[in-house]
PAZAKOL-876233 format. One record per residue (C-alpha): x, y, z. Coordinates in steps of 0.02 Angstrom, whole numbers, plus 50000, padded with zeros to 5 digits. Example, Ala and Ser with C-alpha at 12.3 -4.5 7.8 and 13.67 -1.06 7.14 Angstrom:
// residues 2
<site><c1>50615</c1><c2>49775</c2><c3>50390</c3></site>
<site><c1>50684</c1><c2>49947</c2><c3>50357</c3></site>
END
This chain:
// residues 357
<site><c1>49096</c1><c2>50927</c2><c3>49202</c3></site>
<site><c1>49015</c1><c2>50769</c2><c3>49256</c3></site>
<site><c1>49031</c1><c2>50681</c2><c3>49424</c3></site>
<site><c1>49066</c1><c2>50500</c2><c3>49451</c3></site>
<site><c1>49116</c1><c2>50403</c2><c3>49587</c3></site>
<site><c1>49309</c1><c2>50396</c2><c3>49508</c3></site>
<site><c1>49401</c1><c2>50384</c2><c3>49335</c3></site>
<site><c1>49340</c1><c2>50195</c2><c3>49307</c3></site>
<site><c1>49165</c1><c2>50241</c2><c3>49329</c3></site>
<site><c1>49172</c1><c2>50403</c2><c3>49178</c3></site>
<site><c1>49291</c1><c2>50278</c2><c3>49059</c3></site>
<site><c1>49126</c1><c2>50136</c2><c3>49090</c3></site>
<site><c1>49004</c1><c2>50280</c2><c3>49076</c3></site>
<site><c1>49087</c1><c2>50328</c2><c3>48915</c3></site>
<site><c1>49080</c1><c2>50149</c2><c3>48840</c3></site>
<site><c1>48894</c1><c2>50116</c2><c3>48888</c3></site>
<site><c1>48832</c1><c2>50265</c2><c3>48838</c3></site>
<site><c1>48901</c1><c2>50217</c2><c3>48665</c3></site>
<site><c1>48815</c1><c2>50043</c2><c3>48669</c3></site>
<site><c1>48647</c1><c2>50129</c2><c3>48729</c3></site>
<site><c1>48654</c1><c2>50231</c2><c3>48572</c3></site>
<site><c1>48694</c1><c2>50064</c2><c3>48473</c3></site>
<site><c1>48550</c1><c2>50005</c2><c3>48552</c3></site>
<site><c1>48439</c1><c2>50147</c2><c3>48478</c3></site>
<site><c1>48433</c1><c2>50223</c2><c3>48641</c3></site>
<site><c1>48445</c1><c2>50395</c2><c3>48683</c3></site>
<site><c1>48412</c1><c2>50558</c2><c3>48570</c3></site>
<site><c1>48376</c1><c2>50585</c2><c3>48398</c3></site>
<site><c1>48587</c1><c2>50646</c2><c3>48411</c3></site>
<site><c1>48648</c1><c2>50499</c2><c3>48488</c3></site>
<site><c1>48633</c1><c2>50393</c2><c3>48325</c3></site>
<site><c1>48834</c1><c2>50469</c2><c3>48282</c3></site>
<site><c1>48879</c1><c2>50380</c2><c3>48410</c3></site>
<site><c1>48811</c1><c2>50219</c2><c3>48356</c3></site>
<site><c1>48915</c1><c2>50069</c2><c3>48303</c3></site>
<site><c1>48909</c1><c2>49938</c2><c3>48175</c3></site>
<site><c1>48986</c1><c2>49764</c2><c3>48172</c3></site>
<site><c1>49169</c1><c2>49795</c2><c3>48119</c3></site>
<site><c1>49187</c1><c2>49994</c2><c3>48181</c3></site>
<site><c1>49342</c1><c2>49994</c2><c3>48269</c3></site>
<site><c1>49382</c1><c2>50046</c2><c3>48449</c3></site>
<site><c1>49570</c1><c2>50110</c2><c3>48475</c3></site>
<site><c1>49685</c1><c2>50108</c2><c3>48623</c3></site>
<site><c1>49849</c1><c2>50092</c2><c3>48645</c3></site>
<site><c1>49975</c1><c2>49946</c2><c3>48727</c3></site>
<site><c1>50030</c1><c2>50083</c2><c3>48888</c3></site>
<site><c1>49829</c1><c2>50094</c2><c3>48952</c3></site>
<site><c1>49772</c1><c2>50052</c2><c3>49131</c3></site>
<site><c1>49659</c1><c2>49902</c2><c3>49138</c3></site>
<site><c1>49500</c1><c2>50061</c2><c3>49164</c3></site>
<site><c1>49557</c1><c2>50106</c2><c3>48987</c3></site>
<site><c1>49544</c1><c2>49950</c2><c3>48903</c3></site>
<site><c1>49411</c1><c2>49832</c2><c3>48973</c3></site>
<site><c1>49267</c1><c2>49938</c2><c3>48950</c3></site>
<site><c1>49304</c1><c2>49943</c2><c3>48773</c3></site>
<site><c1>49335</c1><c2>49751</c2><c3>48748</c3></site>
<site><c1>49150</c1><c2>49746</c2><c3>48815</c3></site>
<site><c1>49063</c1><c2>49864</c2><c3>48708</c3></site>
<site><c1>49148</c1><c2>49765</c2><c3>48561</c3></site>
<site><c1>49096</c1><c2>49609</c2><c3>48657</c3></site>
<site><c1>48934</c1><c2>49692</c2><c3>48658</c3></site>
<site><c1>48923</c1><c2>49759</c2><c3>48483</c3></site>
<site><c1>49027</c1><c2>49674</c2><c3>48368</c3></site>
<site><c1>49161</c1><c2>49819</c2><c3>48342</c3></site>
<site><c1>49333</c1><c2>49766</c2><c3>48360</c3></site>
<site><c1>49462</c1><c2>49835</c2><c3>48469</c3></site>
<site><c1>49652</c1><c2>49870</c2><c3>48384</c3></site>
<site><c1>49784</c1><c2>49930</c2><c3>48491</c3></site>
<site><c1>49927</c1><c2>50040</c2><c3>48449</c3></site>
<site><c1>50103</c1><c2>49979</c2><c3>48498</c3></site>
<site><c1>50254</c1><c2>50070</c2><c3>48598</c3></site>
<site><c1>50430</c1><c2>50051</c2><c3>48543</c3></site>
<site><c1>50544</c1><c2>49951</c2><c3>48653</c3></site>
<site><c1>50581</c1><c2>50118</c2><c3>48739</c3></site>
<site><c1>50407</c1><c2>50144</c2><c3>48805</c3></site>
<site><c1>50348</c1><c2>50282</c2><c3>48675</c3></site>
<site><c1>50218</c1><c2>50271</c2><c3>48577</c3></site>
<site><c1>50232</c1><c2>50221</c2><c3>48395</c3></site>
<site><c1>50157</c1><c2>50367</c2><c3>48301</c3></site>
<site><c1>50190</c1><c2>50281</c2><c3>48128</c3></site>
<site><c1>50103</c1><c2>50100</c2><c3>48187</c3></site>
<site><c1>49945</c1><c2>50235</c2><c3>48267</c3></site>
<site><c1>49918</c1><c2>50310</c2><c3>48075</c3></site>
<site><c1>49910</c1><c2>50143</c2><c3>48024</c3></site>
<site><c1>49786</c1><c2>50085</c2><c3>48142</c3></site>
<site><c1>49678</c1><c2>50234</c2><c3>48130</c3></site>
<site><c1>49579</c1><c2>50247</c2><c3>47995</c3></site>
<site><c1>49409</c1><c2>50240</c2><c3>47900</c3></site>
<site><c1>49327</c1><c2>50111</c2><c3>48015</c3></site>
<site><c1>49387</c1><c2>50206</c2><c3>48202</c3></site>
<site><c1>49246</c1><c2>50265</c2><c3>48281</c3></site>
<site><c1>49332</c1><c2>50295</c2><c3>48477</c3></site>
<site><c1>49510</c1><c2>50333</c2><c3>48509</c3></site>
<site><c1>49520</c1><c2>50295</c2><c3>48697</c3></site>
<site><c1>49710</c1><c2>50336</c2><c3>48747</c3></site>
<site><c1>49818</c1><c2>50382</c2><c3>48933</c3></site>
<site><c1>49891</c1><c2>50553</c2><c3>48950</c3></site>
<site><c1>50025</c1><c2>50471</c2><c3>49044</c3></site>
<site><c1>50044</c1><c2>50293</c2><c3>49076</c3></site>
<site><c1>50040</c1><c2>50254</c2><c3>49236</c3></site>
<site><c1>50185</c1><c2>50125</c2><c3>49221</c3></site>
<site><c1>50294</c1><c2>50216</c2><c3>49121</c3></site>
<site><c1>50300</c1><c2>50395</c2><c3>49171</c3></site>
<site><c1>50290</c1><c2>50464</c2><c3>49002</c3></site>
<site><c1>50175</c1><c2>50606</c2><c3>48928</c3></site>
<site><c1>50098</c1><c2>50545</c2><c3>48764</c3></site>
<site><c1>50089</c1><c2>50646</c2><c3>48619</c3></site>
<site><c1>49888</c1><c2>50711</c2><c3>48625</c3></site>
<site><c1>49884</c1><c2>50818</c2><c3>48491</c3></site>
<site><c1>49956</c1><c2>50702</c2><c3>48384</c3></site>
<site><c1>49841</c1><c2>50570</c2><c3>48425</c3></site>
<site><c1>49694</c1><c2>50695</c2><c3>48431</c3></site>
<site><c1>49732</c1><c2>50747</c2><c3>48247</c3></site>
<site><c1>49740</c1><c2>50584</c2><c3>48163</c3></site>
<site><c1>49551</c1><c2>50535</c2><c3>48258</c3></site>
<site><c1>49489</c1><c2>50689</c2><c3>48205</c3></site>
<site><c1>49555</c1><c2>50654</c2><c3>48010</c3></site>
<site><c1>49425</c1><c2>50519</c2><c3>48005</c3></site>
<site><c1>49281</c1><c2>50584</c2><c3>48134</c3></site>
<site><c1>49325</c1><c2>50463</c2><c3>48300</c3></site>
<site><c1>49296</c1><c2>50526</c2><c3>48467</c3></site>
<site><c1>49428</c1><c2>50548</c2><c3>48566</c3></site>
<site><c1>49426</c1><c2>50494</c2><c3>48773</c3></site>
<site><c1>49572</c1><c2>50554</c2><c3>48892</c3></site>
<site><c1>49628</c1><c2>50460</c2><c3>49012</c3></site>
<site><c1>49686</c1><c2>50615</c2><c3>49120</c3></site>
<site><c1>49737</c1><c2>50526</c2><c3>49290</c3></site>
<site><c1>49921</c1><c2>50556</c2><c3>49305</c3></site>
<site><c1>49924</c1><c2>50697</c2><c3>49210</c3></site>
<site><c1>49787</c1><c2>50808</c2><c3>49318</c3></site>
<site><c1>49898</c1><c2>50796</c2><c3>49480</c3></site>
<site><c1>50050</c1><c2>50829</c2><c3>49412</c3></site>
<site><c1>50045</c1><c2>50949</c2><c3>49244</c3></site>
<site><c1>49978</c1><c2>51111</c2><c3>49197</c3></site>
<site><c1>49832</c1><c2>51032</c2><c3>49114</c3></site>
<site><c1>49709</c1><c2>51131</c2><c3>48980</c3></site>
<site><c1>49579</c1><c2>51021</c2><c3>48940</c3></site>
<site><c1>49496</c1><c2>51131</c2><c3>48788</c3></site>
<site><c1>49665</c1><c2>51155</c2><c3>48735</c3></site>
<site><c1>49714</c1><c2>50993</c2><c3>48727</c3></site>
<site><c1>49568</c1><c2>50952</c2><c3>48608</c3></site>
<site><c1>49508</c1><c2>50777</c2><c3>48672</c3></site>
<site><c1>49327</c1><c2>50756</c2><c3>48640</c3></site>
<site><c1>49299</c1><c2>50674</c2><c3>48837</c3></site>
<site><c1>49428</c1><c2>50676</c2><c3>48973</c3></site>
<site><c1>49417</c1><c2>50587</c2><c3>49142</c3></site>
<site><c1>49523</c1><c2>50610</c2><c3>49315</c3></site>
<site><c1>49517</c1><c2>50531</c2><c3>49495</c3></site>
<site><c1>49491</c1><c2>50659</c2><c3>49666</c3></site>
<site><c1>49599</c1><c2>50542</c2><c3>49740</c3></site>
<site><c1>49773</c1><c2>50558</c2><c3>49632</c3></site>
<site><c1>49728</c1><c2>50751</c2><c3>49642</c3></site>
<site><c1>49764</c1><c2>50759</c2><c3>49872</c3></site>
<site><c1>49576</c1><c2>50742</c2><c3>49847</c3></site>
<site><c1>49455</c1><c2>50606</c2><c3>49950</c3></site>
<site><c1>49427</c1><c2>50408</c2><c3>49876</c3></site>
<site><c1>49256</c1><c2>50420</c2><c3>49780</c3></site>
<site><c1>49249</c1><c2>50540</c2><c3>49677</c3></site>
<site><c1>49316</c1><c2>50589</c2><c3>49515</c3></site>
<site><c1>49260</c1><c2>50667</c2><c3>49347</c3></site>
<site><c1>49218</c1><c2>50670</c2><c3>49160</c3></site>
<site><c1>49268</c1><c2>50850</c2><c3>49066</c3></site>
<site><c1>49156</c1><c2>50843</c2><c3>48897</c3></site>
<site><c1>49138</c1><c2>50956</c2><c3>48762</c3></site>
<site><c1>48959</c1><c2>51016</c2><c3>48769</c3></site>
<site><c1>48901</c1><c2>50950</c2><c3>48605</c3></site>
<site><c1>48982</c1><c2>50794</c2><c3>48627</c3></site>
<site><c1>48875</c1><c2>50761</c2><c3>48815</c3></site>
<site><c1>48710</c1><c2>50844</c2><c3>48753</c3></site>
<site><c1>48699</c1><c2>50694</c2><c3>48598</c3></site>
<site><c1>48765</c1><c2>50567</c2><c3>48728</c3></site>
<site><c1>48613</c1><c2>50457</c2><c3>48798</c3></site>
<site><c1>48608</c1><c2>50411</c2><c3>49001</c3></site>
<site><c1>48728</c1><c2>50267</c2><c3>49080</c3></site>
<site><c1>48652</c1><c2>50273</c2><c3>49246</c3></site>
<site><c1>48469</c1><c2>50286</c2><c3>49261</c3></site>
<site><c1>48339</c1><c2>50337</c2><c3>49405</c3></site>
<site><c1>48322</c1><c2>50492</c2><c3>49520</c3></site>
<site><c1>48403</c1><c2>50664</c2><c3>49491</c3></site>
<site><c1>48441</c1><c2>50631</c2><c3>49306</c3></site>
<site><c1>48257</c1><c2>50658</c2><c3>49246</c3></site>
<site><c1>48125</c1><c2>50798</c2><c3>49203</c3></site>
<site><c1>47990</c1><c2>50685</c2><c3>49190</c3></site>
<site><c1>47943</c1><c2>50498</c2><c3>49200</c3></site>
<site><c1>47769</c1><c2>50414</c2><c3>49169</c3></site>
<site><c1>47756</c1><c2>50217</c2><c3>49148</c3></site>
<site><c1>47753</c1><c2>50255</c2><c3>48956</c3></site>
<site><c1>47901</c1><c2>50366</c2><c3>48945</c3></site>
<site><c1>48052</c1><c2>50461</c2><c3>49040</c3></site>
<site><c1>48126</c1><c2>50626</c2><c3>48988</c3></site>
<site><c1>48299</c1><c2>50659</c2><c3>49055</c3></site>
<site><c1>48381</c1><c2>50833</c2><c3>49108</c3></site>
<site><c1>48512</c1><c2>50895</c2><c3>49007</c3></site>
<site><c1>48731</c1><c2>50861</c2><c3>49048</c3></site>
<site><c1>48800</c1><c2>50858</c2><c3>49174</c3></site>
<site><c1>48637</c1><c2>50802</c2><c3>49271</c3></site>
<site><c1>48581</c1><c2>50660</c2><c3>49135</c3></site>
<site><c1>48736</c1><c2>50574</c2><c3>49201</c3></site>
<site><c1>48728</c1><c2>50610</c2><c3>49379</c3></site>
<site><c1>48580</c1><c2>50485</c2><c3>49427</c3></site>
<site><c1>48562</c1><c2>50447</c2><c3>49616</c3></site>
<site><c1>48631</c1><c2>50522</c2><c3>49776</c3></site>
<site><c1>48817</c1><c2>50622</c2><c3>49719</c3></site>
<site><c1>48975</c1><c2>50603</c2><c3>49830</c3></site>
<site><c1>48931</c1><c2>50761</c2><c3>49916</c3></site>
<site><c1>49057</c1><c2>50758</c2><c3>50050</c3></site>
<site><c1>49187</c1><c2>50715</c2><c3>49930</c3></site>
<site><c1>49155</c1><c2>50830</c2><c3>49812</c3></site>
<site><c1>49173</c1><c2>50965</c2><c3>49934</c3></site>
<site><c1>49348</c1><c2>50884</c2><c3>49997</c3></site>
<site><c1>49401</c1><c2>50876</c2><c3>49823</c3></site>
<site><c1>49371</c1><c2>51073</c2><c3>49783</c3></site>
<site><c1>49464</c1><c2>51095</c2><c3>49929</c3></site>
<site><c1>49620</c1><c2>50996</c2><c3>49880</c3></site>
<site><c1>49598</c1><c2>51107</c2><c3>49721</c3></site>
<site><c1>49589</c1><c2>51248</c2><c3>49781</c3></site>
<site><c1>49766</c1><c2>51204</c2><c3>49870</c3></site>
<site><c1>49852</c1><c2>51138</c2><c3>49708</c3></site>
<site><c1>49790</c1><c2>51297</c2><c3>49611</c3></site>
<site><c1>49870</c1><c2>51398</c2><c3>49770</c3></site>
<site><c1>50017</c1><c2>51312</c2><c3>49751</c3></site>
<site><c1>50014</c1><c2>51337</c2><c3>49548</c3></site>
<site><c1>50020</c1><c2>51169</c2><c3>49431</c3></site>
<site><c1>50184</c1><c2>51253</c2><c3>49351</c3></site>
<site><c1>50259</c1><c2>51253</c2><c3>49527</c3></site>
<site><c1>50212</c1><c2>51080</c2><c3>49537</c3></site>
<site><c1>50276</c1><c2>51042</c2><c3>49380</c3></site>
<site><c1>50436</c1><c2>51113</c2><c3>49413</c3></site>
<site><c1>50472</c1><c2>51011</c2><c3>49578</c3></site>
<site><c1>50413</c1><c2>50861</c2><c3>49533</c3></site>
<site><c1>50522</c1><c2>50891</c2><c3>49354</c3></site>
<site><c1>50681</c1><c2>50896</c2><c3>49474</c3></site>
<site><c1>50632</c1><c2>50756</c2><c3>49584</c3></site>
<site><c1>50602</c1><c2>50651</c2><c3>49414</c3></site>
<site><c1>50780</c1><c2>50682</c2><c3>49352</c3></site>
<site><c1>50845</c1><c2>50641</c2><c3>49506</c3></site>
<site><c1>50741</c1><c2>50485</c2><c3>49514</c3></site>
<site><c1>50798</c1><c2>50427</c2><c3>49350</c3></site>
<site><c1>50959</c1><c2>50471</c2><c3>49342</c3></site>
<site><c1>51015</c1><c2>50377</c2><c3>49519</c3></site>
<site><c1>50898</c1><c2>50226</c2><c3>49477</c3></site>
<site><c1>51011</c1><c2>50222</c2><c3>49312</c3></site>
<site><c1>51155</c1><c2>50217</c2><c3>49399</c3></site>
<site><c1>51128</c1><c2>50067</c2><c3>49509</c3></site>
<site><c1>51194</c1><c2>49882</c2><c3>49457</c3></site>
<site><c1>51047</c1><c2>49764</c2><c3>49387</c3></site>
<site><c1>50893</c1><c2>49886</c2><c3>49388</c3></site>
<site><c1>50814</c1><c2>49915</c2><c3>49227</c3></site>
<site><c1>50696</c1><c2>50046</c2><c3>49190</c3></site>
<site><c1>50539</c1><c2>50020</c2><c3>49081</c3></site>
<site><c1>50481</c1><c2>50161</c2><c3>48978</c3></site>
<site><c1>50682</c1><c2>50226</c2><c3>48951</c3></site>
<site><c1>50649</c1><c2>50337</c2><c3>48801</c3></site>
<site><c1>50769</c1><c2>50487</c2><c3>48803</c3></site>
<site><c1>50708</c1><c2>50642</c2><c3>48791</c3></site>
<site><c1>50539</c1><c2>50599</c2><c3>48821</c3></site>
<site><c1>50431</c1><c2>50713</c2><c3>48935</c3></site>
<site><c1>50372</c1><c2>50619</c2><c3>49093</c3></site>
<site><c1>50321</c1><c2>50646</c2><c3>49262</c3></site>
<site><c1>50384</c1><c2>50605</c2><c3>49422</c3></site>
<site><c1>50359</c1><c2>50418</c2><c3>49409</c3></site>
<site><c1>50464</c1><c2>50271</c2><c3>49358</c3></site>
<site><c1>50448</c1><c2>50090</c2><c3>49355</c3></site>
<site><c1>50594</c1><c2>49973</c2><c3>49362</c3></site>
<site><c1>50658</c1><c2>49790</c2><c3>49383</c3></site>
<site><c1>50791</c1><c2>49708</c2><c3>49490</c3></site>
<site><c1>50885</c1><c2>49583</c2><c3>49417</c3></site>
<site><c1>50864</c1><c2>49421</c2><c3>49505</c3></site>
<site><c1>50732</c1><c2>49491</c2><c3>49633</c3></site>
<site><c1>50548</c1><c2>49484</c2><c3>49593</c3></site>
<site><c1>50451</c1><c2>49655</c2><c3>49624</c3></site>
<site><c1>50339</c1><c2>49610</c2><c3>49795</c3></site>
<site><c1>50526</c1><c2>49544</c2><c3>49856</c3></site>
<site><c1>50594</c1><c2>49721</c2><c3>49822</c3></site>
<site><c1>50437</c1><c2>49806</c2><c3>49879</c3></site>
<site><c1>50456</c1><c2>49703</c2><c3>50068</c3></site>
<site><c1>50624</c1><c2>49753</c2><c3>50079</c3></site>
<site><c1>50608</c1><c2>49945</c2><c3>50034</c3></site>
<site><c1>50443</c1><c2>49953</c2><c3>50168</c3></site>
<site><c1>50561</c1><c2>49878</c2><c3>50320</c3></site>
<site><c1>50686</c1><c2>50026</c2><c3>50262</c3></site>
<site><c1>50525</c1><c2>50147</c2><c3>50278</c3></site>
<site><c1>50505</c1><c2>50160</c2><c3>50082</c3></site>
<site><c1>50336</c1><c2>50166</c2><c3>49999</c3></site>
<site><c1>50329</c1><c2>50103</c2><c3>49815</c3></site>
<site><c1>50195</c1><c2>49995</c2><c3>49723</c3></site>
<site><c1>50221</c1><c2>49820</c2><c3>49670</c3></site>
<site><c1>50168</c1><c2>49711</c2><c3>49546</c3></site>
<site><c1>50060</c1><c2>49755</c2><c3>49357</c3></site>
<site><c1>49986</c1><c2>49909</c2><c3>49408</c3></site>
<site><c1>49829</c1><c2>49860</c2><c3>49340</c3></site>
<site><c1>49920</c1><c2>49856</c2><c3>49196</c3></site>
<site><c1>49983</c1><c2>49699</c2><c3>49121</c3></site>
<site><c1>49969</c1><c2>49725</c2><c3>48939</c3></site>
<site><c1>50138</c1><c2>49849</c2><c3>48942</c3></site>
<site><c1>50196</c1><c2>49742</c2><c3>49051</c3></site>
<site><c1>50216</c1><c2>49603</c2><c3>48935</c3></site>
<site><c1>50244</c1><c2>49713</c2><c3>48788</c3></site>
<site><c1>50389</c1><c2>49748</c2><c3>48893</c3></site>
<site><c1>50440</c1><c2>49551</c2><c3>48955</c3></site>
<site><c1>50388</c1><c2>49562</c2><c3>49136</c3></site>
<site><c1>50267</c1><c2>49507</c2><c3>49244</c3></site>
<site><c1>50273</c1><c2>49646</c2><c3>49381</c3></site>
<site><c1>50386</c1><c2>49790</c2><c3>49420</c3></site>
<site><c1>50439</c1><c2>49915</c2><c3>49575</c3></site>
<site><c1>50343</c1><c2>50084</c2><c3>49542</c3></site>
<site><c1>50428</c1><c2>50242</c2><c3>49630</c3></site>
<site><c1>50314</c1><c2>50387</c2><c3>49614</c3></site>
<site><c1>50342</c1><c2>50570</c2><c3>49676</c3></site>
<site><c1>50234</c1><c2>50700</c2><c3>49713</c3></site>
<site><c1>50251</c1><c2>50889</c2><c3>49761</c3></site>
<site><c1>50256</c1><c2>50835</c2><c3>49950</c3></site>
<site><c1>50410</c1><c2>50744</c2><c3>49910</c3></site>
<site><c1>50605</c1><c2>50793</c2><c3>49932</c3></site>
<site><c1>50766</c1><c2>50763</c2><c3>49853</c3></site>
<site><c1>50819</c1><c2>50701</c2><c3>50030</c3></site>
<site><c1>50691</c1><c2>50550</c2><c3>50006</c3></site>
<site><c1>50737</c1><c2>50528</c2><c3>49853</c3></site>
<site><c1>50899</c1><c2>50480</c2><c3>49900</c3></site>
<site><c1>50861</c1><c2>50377</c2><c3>50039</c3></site>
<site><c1>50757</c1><c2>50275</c2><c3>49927</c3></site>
<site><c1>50898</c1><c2>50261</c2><c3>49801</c3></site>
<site><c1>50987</c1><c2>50223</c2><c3>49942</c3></site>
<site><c1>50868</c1><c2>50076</c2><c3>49995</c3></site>
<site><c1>50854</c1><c2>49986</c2><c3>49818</c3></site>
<site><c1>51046</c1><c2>49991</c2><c3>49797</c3></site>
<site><c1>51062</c1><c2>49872</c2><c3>49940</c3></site>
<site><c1>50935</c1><c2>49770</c2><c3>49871</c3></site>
<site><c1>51058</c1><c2>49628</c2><c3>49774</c3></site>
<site><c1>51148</c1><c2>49597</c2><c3>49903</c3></site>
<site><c1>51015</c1><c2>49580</c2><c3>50041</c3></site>
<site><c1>50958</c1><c2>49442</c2><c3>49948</c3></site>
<site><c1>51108</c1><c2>49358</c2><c3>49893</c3></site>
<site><c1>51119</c1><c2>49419</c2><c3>49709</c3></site>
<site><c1>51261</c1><c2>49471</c2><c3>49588</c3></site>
<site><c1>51288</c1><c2>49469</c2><c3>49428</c3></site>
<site><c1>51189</c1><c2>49512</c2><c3>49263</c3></site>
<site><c1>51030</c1><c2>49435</c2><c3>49230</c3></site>
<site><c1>51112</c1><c2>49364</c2><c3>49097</c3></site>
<site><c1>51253</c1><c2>49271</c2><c3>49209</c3></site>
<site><c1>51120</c1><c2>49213</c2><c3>49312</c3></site>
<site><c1>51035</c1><c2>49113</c2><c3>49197</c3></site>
<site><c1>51215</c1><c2>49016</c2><c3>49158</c3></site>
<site><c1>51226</c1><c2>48992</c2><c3>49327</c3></site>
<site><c1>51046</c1><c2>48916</c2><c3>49358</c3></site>
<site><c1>51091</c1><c2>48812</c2><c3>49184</c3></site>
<site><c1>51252</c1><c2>48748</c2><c3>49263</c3></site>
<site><c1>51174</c1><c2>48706</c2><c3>49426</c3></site>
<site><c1>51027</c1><c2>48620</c2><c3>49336</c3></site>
<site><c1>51171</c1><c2>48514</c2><c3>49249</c3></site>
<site><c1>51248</c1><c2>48478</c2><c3>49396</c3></site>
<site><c1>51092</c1><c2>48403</c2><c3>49490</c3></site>
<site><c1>51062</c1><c2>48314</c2><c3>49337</c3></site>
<site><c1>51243</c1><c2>48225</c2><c3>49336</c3></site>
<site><c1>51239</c1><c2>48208</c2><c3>49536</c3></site>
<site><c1>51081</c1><c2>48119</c2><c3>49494</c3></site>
<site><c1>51174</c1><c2>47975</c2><c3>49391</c3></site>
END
């Protein structure tokens, strides 16, 4: 387990240490992990921004290209398009647990299998499952994994890269300078073996501390436990959100296995509208692309309203913000489908128009 200063920091660690070996960098090892113009680097449309960029600039960087797999108009992940995009060429498979838009647990092992068919390496994006699942790294079979303290009750600053110990010890450095080293001369450095090559500097030492802490409490607690709350709280979510006139969900696939988190519309309403108006009724939700736009416009929005519940959370707030978002419409002065809106901004535009003769 390496330290980094959050999930963003392991994903760019990841990617650099990859172009550092392209560079001829490194260990005699780290030459697997080199690239050539044309290798491919995989992710899929449901990633965070932290799960994308990073990999457009180590292409940028190296000449690989990157190919993304789709999702279905439900949210789930086309399994058939991913076989087709995986292949001979892959050398990375970078891919989300759970989207942090959607909700929606994506199918590892599955994904895991087909970039192990053609020798990839496989990076986890692991930060909405580690809060909120029973979570077995080893198990799940990802080559790298990373997770933020802060999604985990834990302190800002901090979070982590899991590794398989092969895959770290042929890995070259990201971050160079103190602490990382064994010896350095002005011909030549020598660098400690994982997880100190990749801990250079002066560690988040208070926040790794408050983080074991806020582990130690969620392993009190048991992640099943949490599992099974938060699995009530997301029905309960889901199914009243469904219920109300002119909100649609994103990432509807039935029968999919998600967490406590869902992301929805309002017809006629734009997101940071609906976010203002659920804060003055003492709801919290996030507004906007979620550092996400990509699924976004897979999915023909701009933004969306993101309600997210944790283990602190009750059914009783759950209704109150169900509650909150049903009297959303008519706060601002809308009814009808999104569909009977547009006619009616057509047939006012027509109107002006006429009134303007």
């Amino acid at each position: 387990m390496v330290w980094t200063h959050g999930a963003t920091e392991g994903l760019n660690l990841v990617a650099y240490a990859i172009g550092n070996a392209t560079a001829g960098r490194g260990l005699p090892e780290s030459a697997r992990f080199a690239l050539q113009p044309g290798d491919e680097l995989v992710v899929t449309e449901a990633e965070h921004h932290a799960n994308i960029v990073p990999w457009q600039e180590l292409a940028a960087r190296t000449g690989a290209v990157l190919r993304v797999i789709r999702i279905r108009d439900d949210g789930s992940l086309d399994l058939d398009h991913a076989a087709e995009v995986i292949g001979s060429r892959t050398r990375v498979v970078a891919f989300t647990h759970v989207s942090n838009v959607l909700g929606i647990v994506n199918p590892v092992a599955e994904l895991v299998a087909l970039a192990q068919s053609v020798g990839a390496l496989t990076v986890l994006d692991a930060c909405q499952s580690a809060p909120h699942l029973p979570l077995d790294l080893p198990g799940l079979g990802a080559d790298l994994a990373v997770f933020s303290g802060h999604k985990m009750q834990g302190p800002y600053g901090i979070g982590g890269l899991y590794g398989r110990r092969e895959v770290l010890q042929a890995l070259p450095p990201f971050l160079t300078g103190g602490s990382m080293i064994t010896r350095v001369t002005f011909e030549r450095t020598e660098f400690l073996p994982p997880p100190q090559r990749f801990e250079a500097g002066t560690q988040p030492v208070s926040q790794a501390i408050a983080l074991a802490a806020a582990v130690r409490y969620l392993d009190g607690l048991g992640m099943q436990a949490v599992h099974a709350h938060e699995k009530e709280l997301e029905q309960r979510l889901r199914a009243g959100l469904g219920a109300i006139d002119g909100v649609r969900l994103l990432g509807a696939a039935d029968g999919a296995e998600r967490v406590a988190l869902q992301s929805f519309v309002v017809d006629g309403v734009h997101a940071h509208d609906v976010g203002q108006f659920l804060d003055s009724r003492g709801v919290a939700v996030r507004v906007g692309h979620h550092c996400a736009a990509p699924v976004h416009a897979r999915l023909g929005v701009t933004a969306s309203v993101r309600a997210s519940a944790a283990l602190y959370n009750t059914a009783d707030e759950v209704d109150r913000m169900l509650e909150a978002v049903s009297g959303v419409r008519a706060f601002f002065g809308v009814s009808g489908s999104a569909e009977e809106q547009e006619v009616h901004h057509a047939c006012d535009a027509l109107s002006d128009r006429r009134e303007s003769k």
